[in-house]
VOMITI-843642 format. One record per residue (C-alpha): x, y negated, z negated; chain; residue number from 1; residue in three letters. Coordinates in steps of 0.1 Angstrom, whole numbers. Layout:
<gudrens>
      u      v      w  chaine  num  residu
      X      Y      Z       A  NUM     ALA
...
</gudrens>
This chain:
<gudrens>
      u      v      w  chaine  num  residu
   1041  -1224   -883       A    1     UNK
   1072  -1213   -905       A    2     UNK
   1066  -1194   -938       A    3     UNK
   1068  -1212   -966       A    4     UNK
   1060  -1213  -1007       A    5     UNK
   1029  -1221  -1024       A    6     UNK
   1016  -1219  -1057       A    7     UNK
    988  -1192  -1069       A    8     UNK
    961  -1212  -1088       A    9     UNK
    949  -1178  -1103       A   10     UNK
    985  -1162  -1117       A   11     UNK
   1004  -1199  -1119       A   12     UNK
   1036  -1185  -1096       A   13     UNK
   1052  -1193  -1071       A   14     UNK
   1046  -1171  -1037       A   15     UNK
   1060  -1164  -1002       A   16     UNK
   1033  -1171   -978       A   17     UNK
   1038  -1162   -941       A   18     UNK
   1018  -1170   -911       A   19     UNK
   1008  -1149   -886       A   20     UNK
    986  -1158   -851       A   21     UNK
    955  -1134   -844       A   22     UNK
    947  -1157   -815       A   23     UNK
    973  -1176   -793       A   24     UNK
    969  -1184   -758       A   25     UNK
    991  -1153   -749       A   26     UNK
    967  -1127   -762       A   27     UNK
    939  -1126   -786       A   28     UNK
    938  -1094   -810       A   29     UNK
    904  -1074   -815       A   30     UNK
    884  -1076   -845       A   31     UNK
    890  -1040   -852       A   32     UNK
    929  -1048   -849       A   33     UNK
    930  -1076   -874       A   34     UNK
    906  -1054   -896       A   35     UNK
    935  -1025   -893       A   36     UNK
    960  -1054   -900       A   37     UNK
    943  -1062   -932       A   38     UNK
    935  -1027   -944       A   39     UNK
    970  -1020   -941       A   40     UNK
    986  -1052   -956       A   41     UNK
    959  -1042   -990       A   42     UNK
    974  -1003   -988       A   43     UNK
   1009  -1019   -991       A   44     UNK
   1000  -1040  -1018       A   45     UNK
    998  -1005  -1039       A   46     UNK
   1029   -995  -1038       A   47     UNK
   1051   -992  -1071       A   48     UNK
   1075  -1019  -1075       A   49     UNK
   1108  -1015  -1066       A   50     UNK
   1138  -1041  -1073       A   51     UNK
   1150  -1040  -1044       A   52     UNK
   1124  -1037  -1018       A   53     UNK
   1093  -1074  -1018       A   54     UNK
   1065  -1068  -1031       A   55     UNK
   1029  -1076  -1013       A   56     UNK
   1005  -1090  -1031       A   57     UNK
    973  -1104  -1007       A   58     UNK
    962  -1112   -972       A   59     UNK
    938  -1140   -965       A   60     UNK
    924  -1145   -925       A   61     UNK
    913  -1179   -915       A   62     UNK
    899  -1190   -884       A   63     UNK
    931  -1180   -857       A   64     UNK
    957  -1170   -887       A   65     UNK
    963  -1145   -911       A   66     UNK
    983  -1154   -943       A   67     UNK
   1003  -1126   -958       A   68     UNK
   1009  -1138   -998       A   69     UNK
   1044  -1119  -1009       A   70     UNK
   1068  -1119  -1037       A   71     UNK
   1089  -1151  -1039       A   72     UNK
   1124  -1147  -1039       A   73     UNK
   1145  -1176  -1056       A   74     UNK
   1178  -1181  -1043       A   75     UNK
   1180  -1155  -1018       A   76     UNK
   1191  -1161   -978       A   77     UNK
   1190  -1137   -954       A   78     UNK
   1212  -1117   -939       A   79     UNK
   1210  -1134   -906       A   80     UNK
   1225  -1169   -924       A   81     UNK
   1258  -1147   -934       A   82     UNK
   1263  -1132   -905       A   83     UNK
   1257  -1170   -883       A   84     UNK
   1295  -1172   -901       A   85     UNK
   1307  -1140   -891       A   86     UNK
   1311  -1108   -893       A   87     UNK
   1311  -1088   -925       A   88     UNK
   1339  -1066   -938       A   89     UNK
   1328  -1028   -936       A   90     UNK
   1332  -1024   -975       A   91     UNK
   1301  -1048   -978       A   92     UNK
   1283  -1038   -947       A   93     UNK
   1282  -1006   -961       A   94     UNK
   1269  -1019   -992       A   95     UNK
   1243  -1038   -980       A   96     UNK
   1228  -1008   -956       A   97     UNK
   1233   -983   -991       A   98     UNK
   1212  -1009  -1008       A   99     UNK
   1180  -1005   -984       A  100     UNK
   1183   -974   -980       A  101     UNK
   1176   -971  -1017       A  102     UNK
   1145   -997  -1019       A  103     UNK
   1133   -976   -991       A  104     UNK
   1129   -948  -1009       A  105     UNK
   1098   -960  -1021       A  106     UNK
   1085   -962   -985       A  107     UNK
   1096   -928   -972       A  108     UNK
   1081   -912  -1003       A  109     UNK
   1049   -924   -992       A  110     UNK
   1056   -903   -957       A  111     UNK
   1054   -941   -938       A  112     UNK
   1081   -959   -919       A  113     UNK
   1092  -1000   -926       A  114     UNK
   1102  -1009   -890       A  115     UNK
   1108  -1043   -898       A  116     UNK
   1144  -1035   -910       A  117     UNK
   1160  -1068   -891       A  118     UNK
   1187  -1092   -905       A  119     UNK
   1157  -1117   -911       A  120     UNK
   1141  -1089   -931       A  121     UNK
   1170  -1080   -956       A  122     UNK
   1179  -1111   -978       A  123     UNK
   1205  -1114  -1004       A  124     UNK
   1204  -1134  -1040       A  125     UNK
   1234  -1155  -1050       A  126     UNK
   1242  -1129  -1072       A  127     UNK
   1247  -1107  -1045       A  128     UNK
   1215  -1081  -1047       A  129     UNK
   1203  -1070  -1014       A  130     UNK
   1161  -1075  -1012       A  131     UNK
   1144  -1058   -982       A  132     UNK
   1110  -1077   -969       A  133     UNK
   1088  -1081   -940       A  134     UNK
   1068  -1044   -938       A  135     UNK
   1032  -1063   -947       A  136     UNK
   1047  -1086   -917       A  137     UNK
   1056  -1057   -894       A  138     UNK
   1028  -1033   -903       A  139     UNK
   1006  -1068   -891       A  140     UNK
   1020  -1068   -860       A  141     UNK
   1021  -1034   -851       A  142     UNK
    978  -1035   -856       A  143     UNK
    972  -1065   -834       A  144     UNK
    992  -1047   -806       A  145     UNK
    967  -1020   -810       A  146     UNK
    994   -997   -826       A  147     UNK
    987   -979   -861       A  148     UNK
   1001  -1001   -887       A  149     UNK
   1009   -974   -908       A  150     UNK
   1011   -943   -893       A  151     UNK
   1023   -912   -914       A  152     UNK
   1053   -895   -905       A  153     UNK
   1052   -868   -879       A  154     UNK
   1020   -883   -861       A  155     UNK
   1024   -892   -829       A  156     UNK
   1025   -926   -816       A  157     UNK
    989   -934   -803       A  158     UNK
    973   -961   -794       A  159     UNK
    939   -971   -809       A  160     UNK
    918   -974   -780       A  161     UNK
    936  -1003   -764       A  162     UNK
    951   -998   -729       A  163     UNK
    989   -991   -732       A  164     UNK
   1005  -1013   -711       A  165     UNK
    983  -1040   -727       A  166     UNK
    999  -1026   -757       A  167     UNK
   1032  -1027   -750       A  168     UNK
   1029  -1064   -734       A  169     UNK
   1014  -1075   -771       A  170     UNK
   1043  -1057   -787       A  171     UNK
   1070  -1078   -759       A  172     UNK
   1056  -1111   -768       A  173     UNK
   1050  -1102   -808       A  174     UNK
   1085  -1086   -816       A  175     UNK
   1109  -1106   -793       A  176     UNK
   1142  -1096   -785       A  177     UNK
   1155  -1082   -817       A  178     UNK
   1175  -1048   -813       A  179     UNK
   1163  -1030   -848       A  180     UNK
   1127  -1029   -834       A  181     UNK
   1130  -1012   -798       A  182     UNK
   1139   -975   -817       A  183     UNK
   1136   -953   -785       A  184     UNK
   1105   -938   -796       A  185     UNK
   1089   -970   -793       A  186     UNK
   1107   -987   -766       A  187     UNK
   1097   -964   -736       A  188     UNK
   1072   -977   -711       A  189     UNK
   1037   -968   -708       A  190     UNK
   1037   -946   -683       A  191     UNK
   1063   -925   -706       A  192     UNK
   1039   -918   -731       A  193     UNK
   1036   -899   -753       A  194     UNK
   1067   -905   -770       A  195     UNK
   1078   -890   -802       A  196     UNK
   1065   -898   -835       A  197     UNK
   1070   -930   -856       A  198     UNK
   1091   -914   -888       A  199     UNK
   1119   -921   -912       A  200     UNK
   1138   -917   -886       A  201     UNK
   1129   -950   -867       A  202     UNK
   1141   -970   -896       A  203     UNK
   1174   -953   -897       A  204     UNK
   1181   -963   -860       A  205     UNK
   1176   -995   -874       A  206     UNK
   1198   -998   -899       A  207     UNK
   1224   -980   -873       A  208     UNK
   1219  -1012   -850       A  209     UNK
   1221  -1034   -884       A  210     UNK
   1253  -1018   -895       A  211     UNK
   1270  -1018   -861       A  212     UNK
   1259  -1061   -861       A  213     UNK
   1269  -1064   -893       A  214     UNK
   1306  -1048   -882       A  215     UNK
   1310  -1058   -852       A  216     UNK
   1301  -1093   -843       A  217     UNK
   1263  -1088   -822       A  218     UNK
   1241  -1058   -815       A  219     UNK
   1248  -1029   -792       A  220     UNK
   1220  -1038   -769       A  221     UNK
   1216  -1076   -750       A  222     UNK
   1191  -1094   -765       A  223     UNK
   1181  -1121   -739       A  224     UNK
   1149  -1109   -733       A  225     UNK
   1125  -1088   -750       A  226     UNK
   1118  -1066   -716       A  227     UNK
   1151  -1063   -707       A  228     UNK
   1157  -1051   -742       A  229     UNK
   1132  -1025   -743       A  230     UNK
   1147  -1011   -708       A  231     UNK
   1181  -1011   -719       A  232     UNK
   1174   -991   -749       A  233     UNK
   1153   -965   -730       A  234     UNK
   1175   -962   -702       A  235     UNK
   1210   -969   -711       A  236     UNK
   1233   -958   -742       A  237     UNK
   1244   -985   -772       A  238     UNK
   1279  -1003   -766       A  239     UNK
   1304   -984   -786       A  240     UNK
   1312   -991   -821       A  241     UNK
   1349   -995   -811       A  242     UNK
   1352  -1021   -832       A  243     UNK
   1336  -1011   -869       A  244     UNK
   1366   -987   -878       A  245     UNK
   1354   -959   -903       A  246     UNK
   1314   -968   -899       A  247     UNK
   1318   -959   -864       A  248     UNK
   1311   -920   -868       A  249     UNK
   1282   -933   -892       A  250     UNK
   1260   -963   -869       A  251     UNK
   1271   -936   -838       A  252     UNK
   1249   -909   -859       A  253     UNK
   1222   -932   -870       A  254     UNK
   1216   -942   -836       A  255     UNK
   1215   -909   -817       A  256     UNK
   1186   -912   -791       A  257     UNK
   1165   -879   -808       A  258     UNK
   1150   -893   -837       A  259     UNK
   1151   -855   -849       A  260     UNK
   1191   -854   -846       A  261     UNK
   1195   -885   -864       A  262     UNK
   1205   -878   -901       A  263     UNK
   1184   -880   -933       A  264     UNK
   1181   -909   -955       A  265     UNK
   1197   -887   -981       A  266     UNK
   1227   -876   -959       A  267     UNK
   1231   -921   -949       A  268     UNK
   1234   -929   -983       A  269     UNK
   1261   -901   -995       A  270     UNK
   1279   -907   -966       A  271     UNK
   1283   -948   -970       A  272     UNK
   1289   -938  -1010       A  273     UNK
   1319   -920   -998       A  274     UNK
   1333   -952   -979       A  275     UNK
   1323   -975  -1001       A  276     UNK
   1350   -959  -1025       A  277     UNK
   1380   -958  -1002       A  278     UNK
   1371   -974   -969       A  279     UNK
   1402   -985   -951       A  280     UNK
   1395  -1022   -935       A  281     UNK
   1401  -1025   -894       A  282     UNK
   1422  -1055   -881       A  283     UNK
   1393  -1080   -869       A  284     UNK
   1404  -1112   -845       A  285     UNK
   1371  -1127   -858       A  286     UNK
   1358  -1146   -886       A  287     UNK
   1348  -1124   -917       A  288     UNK
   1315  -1136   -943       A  289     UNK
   1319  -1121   -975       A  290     UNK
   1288  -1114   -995       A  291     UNK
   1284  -1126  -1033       A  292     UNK
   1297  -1112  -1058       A  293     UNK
   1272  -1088  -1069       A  294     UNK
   1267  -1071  -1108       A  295     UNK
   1253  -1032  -1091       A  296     UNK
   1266  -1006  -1110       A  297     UNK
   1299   -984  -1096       A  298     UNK
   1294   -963  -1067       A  299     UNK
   1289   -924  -1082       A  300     UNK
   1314   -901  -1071       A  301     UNK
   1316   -883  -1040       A  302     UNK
   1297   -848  -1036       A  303     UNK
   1322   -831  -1012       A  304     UNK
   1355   -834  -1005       A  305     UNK
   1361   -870   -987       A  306     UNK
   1367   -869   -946       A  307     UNK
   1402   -857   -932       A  308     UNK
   1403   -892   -915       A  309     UNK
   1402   -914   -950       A  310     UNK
   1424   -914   -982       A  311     UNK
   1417   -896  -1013       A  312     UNK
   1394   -924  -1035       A  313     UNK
   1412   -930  -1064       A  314     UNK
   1399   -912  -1094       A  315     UNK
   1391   -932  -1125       A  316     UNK
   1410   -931  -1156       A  317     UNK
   1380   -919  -1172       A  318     UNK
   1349   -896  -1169       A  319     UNK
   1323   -912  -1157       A  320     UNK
   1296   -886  -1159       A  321     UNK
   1288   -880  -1122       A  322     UNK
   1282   -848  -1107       A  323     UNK
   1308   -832  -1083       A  324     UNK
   1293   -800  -1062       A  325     UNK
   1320   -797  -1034       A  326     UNK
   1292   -774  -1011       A  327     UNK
   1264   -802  -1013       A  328     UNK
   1267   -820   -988       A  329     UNK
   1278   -820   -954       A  330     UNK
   1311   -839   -941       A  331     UNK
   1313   -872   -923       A  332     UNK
   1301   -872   -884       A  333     UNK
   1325   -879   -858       A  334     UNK
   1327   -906   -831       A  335     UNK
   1310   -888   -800       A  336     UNK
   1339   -892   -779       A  337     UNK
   1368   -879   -802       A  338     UNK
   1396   -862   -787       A  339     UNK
   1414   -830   -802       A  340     UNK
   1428   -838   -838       A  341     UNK
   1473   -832   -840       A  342     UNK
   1486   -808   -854       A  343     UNK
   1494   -824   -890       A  344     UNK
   1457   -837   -896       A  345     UNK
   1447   -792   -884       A  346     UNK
   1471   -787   -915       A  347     UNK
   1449   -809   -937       A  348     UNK
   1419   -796   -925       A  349     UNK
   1433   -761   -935       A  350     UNK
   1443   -769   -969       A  351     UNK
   1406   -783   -976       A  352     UNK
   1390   -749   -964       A  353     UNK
   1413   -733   -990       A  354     UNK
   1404   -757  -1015       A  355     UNK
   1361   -750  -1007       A  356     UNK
   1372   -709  -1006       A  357     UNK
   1384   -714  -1040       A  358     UNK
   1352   -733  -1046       A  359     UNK
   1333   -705  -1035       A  360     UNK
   1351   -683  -1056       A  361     UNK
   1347   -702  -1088       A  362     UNK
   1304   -707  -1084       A  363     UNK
   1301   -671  -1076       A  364     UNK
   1323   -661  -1111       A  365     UNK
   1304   -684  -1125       A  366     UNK
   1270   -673  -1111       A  367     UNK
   1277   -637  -1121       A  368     UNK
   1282   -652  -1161       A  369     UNK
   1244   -664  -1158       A  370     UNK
   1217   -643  -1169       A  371     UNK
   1199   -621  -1143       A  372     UNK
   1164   -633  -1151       A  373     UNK
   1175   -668  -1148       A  374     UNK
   1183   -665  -1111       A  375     UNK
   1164   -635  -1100       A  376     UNK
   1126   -631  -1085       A  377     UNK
   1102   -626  -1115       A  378     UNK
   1081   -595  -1105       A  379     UNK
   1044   -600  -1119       A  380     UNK
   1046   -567  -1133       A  381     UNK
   1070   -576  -1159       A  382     UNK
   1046   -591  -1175       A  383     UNK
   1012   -589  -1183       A  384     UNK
    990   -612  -1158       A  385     UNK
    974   -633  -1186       A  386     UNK
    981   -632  -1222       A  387     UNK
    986   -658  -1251       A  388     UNK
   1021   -669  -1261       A  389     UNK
   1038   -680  -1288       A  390     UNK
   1046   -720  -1295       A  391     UNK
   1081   -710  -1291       A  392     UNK
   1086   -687  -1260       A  393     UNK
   1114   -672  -1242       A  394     UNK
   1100   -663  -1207       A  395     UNK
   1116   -629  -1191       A  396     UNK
   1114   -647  -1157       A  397     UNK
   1147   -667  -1175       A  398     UNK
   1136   -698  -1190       A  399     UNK
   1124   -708  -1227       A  400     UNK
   1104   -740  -1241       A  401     UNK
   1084   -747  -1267       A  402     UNK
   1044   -750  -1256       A  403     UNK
   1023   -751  -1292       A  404     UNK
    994   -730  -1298       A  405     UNK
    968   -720  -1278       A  406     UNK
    984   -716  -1247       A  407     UNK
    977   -687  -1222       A  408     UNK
   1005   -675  -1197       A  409     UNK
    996   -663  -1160       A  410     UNK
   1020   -651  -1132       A  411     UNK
   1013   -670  -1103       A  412     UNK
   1039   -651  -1080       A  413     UNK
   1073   -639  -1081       A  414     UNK
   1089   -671  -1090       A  415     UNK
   1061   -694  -1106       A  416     UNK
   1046   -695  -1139       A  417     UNK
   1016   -711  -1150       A  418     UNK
   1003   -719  -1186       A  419     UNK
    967   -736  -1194       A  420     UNK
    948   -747  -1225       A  421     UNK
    918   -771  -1228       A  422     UNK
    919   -779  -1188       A  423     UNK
    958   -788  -1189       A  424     UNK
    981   -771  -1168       A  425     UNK
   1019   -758  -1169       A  426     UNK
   1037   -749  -1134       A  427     UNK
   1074   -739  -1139       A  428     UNK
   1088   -730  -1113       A  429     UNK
   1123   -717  -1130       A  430     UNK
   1151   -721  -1105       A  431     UNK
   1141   -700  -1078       A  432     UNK
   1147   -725  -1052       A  433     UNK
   1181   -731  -1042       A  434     UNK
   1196   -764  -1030       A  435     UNK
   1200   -768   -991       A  436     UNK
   1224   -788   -973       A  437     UNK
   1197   -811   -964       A  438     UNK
   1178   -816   -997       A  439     UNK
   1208   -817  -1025       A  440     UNK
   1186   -849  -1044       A  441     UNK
   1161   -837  -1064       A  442     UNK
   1137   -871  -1057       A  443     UNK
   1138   -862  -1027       A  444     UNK
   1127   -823  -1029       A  445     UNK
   1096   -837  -1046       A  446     UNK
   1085   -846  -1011       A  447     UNK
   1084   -809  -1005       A  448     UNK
   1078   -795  -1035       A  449     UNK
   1050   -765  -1036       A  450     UNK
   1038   -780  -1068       A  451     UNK
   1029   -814  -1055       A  452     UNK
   1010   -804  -1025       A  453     UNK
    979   -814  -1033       A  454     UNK
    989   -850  -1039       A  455     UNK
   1010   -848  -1006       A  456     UNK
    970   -843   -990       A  457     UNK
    961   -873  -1001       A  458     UNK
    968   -900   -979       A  459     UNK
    955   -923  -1011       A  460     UNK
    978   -907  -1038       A  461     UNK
   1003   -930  -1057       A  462     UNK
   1031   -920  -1071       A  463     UNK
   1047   -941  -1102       A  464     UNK
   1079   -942  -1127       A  465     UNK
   1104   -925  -1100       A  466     UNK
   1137   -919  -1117       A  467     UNK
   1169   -904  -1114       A  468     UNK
   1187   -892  -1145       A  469     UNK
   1227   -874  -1144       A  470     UNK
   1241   -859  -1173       A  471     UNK
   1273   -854  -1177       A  472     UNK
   1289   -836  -1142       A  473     UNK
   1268   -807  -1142       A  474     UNK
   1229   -817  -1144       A  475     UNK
   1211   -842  -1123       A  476     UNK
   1169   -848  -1130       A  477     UNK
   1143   -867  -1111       A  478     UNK
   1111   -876  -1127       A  479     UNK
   1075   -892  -1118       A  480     UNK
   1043   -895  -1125       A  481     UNK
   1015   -885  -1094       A  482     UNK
    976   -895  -1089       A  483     UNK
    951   -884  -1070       A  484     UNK
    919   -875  -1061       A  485     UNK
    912   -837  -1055       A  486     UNK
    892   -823  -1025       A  487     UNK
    859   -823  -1051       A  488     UNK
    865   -858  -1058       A  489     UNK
    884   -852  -1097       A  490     UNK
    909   -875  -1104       A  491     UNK
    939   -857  -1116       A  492     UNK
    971   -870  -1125       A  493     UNK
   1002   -851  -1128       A  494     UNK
   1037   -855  -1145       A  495     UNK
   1064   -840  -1124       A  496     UNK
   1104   -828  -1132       A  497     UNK
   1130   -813  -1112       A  498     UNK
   1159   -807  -1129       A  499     UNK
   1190   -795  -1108       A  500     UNK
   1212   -777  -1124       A  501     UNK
   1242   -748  -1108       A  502     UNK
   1229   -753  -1077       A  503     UNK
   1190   -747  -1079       A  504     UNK
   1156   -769  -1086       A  505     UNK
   1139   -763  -1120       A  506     UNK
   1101   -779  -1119       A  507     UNK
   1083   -787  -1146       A  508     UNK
   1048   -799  -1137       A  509     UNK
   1018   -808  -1165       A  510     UNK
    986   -816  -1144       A  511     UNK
    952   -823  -1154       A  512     UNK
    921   -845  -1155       A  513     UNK
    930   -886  -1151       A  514     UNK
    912   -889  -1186       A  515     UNK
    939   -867  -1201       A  516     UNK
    966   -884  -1192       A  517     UNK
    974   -893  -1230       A  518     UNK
    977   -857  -1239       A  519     UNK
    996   -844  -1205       A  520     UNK
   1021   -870  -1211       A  521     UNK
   1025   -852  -1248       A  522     UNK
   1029   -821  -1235       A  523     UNK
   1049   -830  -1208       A  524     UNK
   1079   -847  -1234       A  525     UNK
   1076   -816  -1256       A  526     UNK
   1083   -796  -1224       A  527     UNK
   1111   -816  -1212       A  528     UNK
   1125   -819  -1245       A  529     UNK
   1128   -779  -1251       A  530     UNK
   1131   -766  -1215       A  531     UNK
   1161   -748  -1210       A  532     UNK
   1169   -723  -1180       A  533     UNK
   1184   -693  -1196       A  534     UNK
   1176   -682  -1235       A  535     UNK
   1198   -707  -1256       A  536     UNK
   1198   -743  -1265       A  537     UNK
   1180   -765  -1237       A  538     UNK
   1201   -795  -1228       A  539     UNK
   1192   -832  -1242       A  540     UNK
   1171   -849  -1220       A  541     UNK
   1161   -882  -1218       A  542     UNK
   1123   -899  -1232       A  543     UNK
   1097   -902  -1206       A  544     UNK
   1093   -935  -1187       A  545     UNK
   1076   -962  -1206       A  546     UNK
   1042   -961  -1204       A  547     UNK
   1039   -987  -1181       A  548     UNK
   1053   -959  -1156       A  549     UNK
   1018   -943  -1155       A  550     UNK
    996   -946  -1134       A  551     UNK
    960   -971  -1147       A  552     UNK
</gudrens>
């Protein structure tokens, strides 16, 4: 049975609906799997909307199939229809794998990992939008094998009481021989168990094996049979990427065999950013499929000085308000097998370390104008433990906003503050915490953040409204709103910022009972809207998120 459309008597729209066997004459799955199956597709159906990533809305299980009802996408195809034509130029490959790797954000967030990133999974509209689907279809899968459906990241890949190799033989005859499933973590035998966790980092060797199809006319593994697949991948190294001309240092990356040596999600996307902006196209002796023409916004400026090995992108005629921070993040990867460089590209590559030393120079002028006790550790005997302050305060641990009355202060520790009134809390959290090399995004420091911790704990938490705000080329702000339910079984709800700003996180965090969520969202505008890091006027930020963005 193919997928097809059908119409929801209840909502009057049109939906995707997708078959999937539970008993074939192959295998028949457990109760408890198709139980795990379900639980899991109705856990996905929670998750925040995102344009570019489908959205699940039901399972239904009758007799030997199980339905998955998704979002219906009008004139999209997928990718594997473009690619039947040929091979895509890099500039669009790159968009298209930039794309989901922003629609996945929504998935990584919630510490789980797609693996269904295939070309039958990512689609694309006539107008040239890129749409990833098929995780309610993969997390299915997984559970009849007898693997978790959707196992958090870092846990290890176990099985659920099923017998491994009977495992692995469901997962042969379920998956098939498609390249973007058989990650190495998941392609080793049985008897090479246990193997690493299931993370983020499964889904970027995916989209390493879809970028190198997508440039290079197949994948870099034979797919004739699902077993030999699984061997090659486990055994052998990828065919080269000789063919995919500046992605090749980028898919070579993405698919390193250690899922921990494989680089972020964040680090992808900057990287395929960069090339998007300048890539120079390789001479291809085979057809080329160009995707639609498609109405995304421009491509923000680079964050460090583009690779030795590309041209300068050309800068526009105008400002366009993105940031520039040369020490962000890191430089382009190199093919693994790249010789020594000549002598005139060693002369580039000096005159670029001069240019970062004179970077260097300029921040740390420019850190010495700053206030001390806007960078500096905030002792707790600076001020008093608890006291009341004023509706306008300037903090002495460097920072000022405007609170209203009836607010107590307390010093949490050397770089936190925390104010309360009438069981609402304040955390700020005034730019103690620098920017690494690995975490220069400020969504993504949330999933880190000492302030969000206990909704981290939760494995039922949900987290809503996730934006990105830059203004100007010097201040860049991420924004949510975060349920959950506490260890005593309160419902609490908090509204999270991090600004970035000269190179460290500023958080803002308003928590308090679900009930409250009218007044936290109060307190939290008046506290974006006055917040600023040093004594001074505070910069203009933007309104909060409609209030559709919080959570019901």
């Amino acid at each position: 049975m193919a997928p097809t459309r059908a119409l929801d008597r209840d909502t009057g729209r049109t939906v995707h609906v997708v078959p999937v066997p539970v008993r074939t004459p192959a295998f028949t799955a457990s109760p408890a799997c198709v139980q795990r199956a379900v639980d899991a597709v109705r856990i996905l159906s929670t998750l925040p909307p995102h344009p570019g990533l489908e959205t699940v809305l039901d399972v239904i299980v009758q007799d030997t199939t199980m339905w998955l009802v998704t979002e219906y996408l009008p004139g999209s195809r997928a990718l594997s229809d473009l690619l039947a034509a040929g091979v895509l130029e890099p500039l669009h490959a790159a968009r298209v794998v930039g794309e989901v790797l922003r629609a996945l954000r929504t998935v990584h967030h919630r510490r789980w990992a797609h693996r269904n990133i295939t070309p039958t999974s990512v689609r694309v509209s006539d107008s040239g939008r890129i749409h990833l689907t098929g995780q309610a279809l993969g997390a299915v899968q997984e559970a009849l094998c007898g693997y978790p459906a959707l196992p958090p990241q870092g846990q290890s890949f176990l099985l659920h009481g099923v017998d491994p190799g009977e495992a692995h033989r469901r997962r042969l005859l379920l998956i098939g021989p498609v390249a973007e499933r058989w990650a190495p973590e998941v392609a080793g035998a049985p008897a090479s168990l246990p193997l690493p966790p299931v993370s983020s980092a499964t889904d970027i060797w995916a989209l390493g094996v879809l970028l190198c199809r997508m440039a290079q006319d197949g994948a870099p593994y034979p797919q004739d049979t699902a077993q030999a697949l699984a061997s090659a991948v486990a055994h052998t190294a990828p065919r080269a990427a000789e063919d995919c001309g500046t992605l090749r240092p980028v898919i070579e990356s993405m698919m390193r065999r250690a899922p921990e040596q494989r680089p972020s999600r964040g680090e992808v996307q900057a990287w395929l950013d960069t090339l998007v902006r300048g890539i120079p196209e390789p001479v291809l002796r085979m057809p080329i499929s160009r995707l639609p023409a498609s109405g995304n916004k421009p491509v923000p400026e680079p964050d460090w000085p583009p690779d030795d090995a590309l041209p300068p992108p050309a800068r526009p005629a105008r400002d366009t308000g993105w940031r520039r921070h040369l020490l962000a993040l890191p430089p382009l990867p190199r093919p693994l097998d790249e010789r020594r460089r000549p002598h005139g590209t060693v002369l580039v590559l000096l005159v670029v370390v001069l240019v970062l030393a004179a970077a260097v120079c300029a921040i740390l002028l420019t850190a010495e104008a700053v206030p001390a006790s806007a960078n500096a550790a905030c002792p707790p005997d600076r001020y008093p433990a608890t006291v009341p302050v004023p509706a306008r305060h300037l903090d002495p641990c460097g920072f000022g906003l405007t609170l209203g009355p009836g607010w107590v202060r307390h010093q949490e520790d050397r770089h936190r503050v925390r104010f309360t009134r009438d069981g609402i809390t304040v955390r700020v959290a005034p730019g103690h915490t620098h920017a690494r090399r690995r975490c220069t995004d400020p969504l993504d420091y949330q999933d880190s953040e000492p302030e969000l911790a206990e909704f981290r704990a939760d494995p039922h938490g949900r987290a809503t409204g996730l934006r990105l705000i830059t203004i100007g080329r010097t201040i860049t702000i991420a924004q949510g709103t975060f349920a959950w339910t506490a260890r005593d079984g309160q419902a609490l709800i908090a509204r999270n910022q991090v600004l970035l700003s000269g190179g460290r996180f500023h958080v803002l965090n308003v928590r308090g009972p679900a009930p409250s969520r009218t007044q936290i969202a109060a307190v939290f505008d008046r506290l974006t809207a006055t917040y600023h890091p040093a004594p001074g006027p505070g910069p203009g930020l933007p309104p909060r998120p409609a209030a559709g963005d919080h959570p019901s």
